[in-house]
C-alpha positions in Angstrom: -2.4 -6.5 18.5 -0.9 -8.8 15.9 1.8 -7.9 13.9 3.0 -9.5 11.0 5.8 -8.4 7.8 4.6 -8.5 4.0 6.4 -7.9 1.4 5.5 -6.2 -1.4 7.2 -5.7 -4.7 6.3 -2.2 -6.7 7.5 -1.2 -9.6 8.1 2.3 -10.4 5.8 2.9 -13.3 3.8 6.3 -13.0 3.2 9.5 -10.5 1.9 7.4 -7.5 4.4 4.7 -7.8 7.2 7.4 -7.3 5.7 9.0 -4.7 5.5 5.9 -2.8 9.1 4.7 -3.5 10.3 8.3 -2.5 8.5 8.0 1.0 10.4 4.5 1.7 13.1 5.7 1.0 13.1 8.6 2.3 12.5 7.1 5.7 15.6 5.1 5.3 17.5 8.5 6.5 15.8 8.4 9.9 15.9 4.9 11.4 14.8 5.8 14.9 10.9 6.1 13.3 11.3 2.3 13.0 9.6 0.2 10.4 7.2 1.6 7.9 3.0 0.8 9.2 0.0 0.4 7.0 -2.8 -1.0 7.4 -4.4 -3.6 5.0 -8.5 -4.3 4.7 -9.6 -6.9 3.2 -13.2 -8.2 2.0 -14.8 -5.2 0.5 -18.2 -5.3 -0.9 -17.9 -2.7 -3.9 -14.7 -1.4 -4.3 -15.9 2.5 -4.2 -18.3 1.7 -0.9 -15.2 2.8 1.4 -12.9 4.7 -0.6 -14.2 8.1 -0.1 -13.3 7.8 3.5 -9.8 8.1 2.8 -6.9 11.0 1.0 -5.1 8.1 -0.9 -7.0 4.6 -1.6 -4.5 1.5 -3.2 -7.1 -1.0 -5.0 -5.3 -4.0 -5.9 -6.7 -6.5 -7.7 -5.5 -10.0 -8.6 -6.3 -13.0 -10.4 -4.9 -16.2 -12.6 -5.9 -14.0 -15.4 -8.4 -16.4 -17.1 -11.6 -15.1 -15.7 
C-alpha cells in the first residue's frame, strides 16, 4: 500500500466544520493512535451515484471560478 501526507486547510465555518476540527484535535491527546487515516476517491460519475453508501459524505468541488 502507498501512503502519502496531504494537507488540507479547513476553516471552521458551520456544524460539520466543528465537528471535524474537534475530532483532530481531540486526537492530539492520544498520540499512540498515530496519524489521522482517510481515504480519498477520486473520479466520480454523478456526485450522489456513491454517496448513499456512506454515514458522512465530503463533496469538494473546485475550479478557477470562470466556468
Amino acid at each position: 500500500m502507498n501512503i502519502f501526507v496531504a494537507t488540507f486547510f479547513i476553516v471552521v465555518a458551520g456544524d460539520w466544520t466543528q465537528s471535524l476540527y474537534n475530532v483532530i484535535e481531540s486526537r492530539k491527546k492520544f498520540p499512540k493512535l498515530g496519524p489521522l487515516r482517510c481515504v480519498l476517491r477520486a473520479g466520480f460519475g454523478a456526485p450522489t451515484e456513491f454517496a448513499f453508501q456512506f454515514e458522512h459524505v465530503a463533496l469538494v468541488g473546485t475550479g478557477v471560478g470562470a466556468a
